[in-house]
Each structure stands twice: as structure tokens, then as C-alpha cells.
N, C-alpha and C positions, 0 to 999 in steps of 0.2 A: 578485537573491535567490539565495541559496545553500542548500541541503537537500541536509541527511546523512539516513540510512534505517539505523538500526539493526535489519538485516532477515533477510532469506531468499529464496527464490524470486518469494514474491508483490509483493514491494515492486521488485525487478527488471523483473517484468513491467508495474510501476506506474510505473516509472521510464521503460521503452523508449523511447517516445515525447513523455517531457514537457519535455524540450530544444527539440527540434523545434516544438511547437505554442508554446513561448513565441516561440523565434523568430519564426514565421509571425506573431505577433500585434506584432515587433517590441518584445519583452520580456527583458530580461538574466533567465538564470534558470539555474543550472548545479546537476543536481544526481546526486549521491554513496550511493552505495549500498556499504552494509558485509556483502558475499557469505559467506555461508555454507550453503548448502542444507539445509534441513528445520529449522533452528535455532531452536528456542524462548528465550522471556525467561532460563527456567534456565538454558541454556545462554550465551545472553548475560553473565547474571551471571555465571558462575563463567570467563568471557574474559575479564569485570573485574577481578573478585580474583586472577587467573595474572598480567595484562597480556601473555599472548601474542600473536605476531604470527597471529593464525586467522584474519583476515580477508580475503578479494581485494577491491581496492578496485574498485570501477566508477562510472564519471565519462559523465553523460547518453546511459545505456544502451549503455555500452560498458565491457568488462573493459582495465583497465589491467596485468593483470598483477603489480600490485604488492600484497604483504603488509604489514597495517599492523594493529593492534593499537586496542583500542578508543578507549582513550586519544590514542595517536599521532594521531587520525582527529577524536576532539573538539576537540583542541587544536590542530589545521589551521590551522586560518583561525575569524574570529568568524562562526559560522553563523548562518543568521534564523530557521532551521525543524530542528527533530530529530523524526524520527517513529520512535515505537515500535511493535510487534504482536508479537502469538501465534504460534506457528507452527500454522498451518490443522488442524490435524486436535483441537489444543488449545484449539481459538479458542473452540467452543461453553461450555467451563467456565471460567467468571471465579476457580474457585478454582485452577487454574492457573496462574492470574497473577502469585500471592502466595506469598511475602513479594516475588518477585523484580523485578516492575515497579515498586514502589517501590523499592526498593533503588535500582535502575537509573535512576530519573527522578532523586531524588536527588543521584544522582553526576551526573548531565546537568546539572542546576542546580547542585551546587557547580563543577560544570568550565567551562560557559560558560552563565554567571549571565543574559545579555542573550537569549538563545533561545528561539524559543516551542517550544512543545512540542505536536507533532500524533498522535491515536492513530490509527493506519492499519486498519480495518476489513477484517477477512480478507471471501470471501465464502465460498460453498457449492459443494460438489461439482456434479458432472454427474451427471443422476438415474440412470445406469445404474454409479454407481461403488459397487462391492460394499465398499469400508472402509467410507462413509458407514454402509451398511446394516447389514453385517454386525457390524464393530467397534466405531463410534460408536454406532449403535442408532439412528436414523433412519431415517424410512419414507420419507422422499423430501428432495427438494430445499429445497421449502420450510418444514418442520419445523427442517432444521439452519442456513438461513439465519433464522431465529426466534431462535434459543438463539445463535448468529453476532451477532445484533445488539443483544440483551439482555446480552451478557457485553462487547461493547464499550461499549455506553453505560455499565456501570458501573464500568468501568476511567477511561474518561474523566471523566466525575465524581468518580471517588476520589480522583485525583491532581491535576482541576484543569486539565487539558488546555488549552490554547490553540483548539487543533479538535480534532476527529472526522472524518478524511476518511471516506465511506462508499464504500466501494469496494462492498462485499458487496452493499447495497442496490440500486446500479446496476448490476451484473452482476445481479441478483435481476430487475429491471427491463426488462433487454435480455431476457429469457427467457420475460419474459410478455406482451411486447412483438411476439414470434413469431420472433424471431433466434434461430436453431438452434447457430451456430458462435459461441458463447462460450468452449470450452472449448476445448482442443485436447488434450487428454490426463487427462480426465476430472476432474483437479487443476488445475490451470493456464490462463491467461486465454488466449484466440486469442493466432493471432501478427497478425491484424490489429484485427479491431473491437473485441474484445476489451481488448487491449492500447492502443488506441486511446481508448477509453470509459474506464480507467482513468486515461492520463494524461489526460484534459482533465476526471475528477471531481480529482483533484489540485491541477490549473490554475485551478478554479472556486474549491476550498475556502482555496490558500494564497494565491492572488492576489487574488481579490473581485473578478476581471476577468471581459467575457464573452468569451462563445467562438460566440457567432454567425457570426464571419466566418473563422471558425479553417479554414485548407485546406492541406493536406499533400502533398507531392506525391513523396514515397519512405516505403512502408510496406514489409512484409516479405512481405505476404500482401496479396492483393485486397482493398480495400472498395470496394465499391458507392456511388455518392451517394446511392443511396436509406437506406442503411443509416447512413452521414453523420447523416443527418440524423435517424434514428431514434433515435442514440447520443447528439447535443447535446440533444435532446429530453429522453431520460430524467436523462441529468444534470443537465440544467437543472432539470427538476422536485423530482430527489432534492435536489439540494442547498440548493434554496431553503429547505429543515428545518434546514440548519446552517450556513449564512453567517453571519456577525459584522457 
């Protein structure tokens, strides 16, 4: 399986690990990340209409160094998976999205017509992040993971989506679950459990495989087996809402 990430930060962080855990599972899965930091759909599209080269490629959580252009990146190789998103601080308003994620899915479908197309679910800040509070205007964590999961389902349904990975739900999860280090910089997923729990909601939603036996044995950051096992948990639960 191959999956391209027309992305930013969060889908990097969703990526880190999902190499790794298909291997352990003894699963071909190589997947591609189109880098850009804090990069909304807008911005995406107007990458489209330039065709510049703005992108750094990264290839199963790892920077290749090389610039490649949206296009140049669709037209790769025949991809099985294209997931698109918001950029996090956009994600809570669905009218954000528009006119540009259509546009964008569009060109993804005239460009490589066989692709399914996955919408990649931002999640919610750290409750002590003052943008959440201050500039988005939510009172806490769970309020903006509300309007987070309301504005992807209806991106997904507008266009038809193939999936919905729920990333936000699952980080939502890990948090009430009593798992403190989700975050590592108030925006951003751990660099272990975190990032961990991301790829294998990924794993779950594009493979329809399980992750029972899923064991890693190079992360970046500690996890705990108890925490292992706290992370397959909540995934497994979330994503039984959106299997195919």
C-alpha cells in the first residue's frame, strides 16, 4: 500500500510510526508526506494553481530532502490512499475548507482517478494552550475537539471520502483515558504514545487489519506497556465507528 499526505505538521506526526507498525505486522506499506508546516487547504490550493516545487518530500517518517511540487508527488507512482486536512487551528470551521478541498479532491481525482481518498481528522489542543483559548474561543479541550469532529465529518461526506481517519477522537481518548503526555508542545502529538496511537489509528482505518499484536521496538520517546496497551484500546474502540 502506498499513501501520499497532502499535509503539515499533524499528518508527519501521523506518519512517524506507520512504516514501522505495518512492518511489525509483516505488511508492505510505504507512506509519503507532502511537508509543509502550518499549511492549510488554501494554501494547498494555490501550490496547485503555481505548481511550485513548496513541498519537502518525506518517505515513512523520514525527510528526504527533496522538493517536489504537488503535482510531480501525485503523479509518482499509482497511489492506493490520498489523505487530505485542515491546518489545526482551521480545522474547528468547516467553512474554511471551502471552495478549496473541493477544488483540491477534484484535481486528486482527475490526477490519479484509481485513489481512494482519506480525510485525516486534526485533533485538539493541550488544555493549557492559550490560542485554543484566547483566539479560537474555546473554553477547554473538549469544546474544540467537538467543533474538530463536526467540521470533519462534514468535509467527509461533502466530497464522498473513502474514510475518515479519526485521529482527533483518539488523541480525545488517550486524554480521558488518564494519559497525560499526549502533547508535547501544547500543538503537536508525543514523540512517543502520541505519535504512536496516531499511527496505528491510521493502520486500523486504511488496512481493516488488527493491531493486537502490533510491538515496536525503536520509538523516539519511552512507552510504557502499560500505556501499549491503553493506546490499541482506545483505537480499537474509536475506530470501530468508521471501518468499511
Amino acid at each position: 500500500m502506498d499513501i501520499l499526505s497532502i499535509g503539515n505538521s499533524f499528518s508527519q506526526d501521523a506518519q512517524r510510526y506507520l512504516h514501522r507498525i505495518a512492518q511489525s505486522d509483516d505488511f508492505t506499506l510505504n507512506s509519503f508526506n507532502l511537508f509543509i508546516g502550518g499549511c492549510s487547504l488554501q494554501q494547498h490550493y494555490q501550490n496547485m494553481c503555481s505548481d511550485e516545487k513548496a513541498y519537502t518530500l518525506e518517505m515513512n517518517g523520514e525527510s528526504t530532502d527533496f522538493l517536489v511540487s504537488l503535482k510531480e508527488a501525485l503523479t509518482n507512482r499509482p497511489w492506493d490512499v490520498i489523505t487530505l486536512q485542515q491546518v489545526s487551528q482551521q480545522s474547528p470551521d468547516y467553512h474554511s475548507f471551502q471552495p478549496y478541498l473541493d477544488e483540491l479532491t477534484d484535481y486528486v481525482r482527475r490526477t490519479v482517478p484509481n485513489a481512494k481518498i482519506a480525510i485525516h481528522q486534526t485533533w485538539a489542543y493541550h488544555r493549557d494552550n492559550h490560542v485554543m483559548r484566547e483566539h479560537l474561543g474555546f473554553a477547554d479541550h473538549h469544546q474544540m475537539l467537538s467543533k474538530v469532529v463536526e467540521a470533519y465529518q462534514e468535509a467527509a461526506e461533502h466530497i464522498g471520502a473513502d474514510y475518515l481517519i479519526p485521529s482527533g477522537e483518539v488523541m480525545g481518548a488517550l486524554l480521558k483515558s488518564g494519559i497525560q503526555n499526549v502533547h508535547r508542545d501544547m500543538l503537536h502529538a508525543s514523540n512517543g504514545l502520541g505519535r504512536f496511537a496516531l499511527g496505528l489509528t491510521w493502520y486500523t482505518i486504511l488496512t481493516g487489519r488488527s493491531i493486537e499484536k502490533i510491538a515496536l521496538c525503536r520509538y523516539d520517546e519511552k512507552i510504557t506497556p502499560e500505556e501499549q496497551a491503553i493506546a490499541k484500546a482506545c483505537v480499537t474502540r474509536i475506530c470501530q465507528k468508521y471501518r468499511k
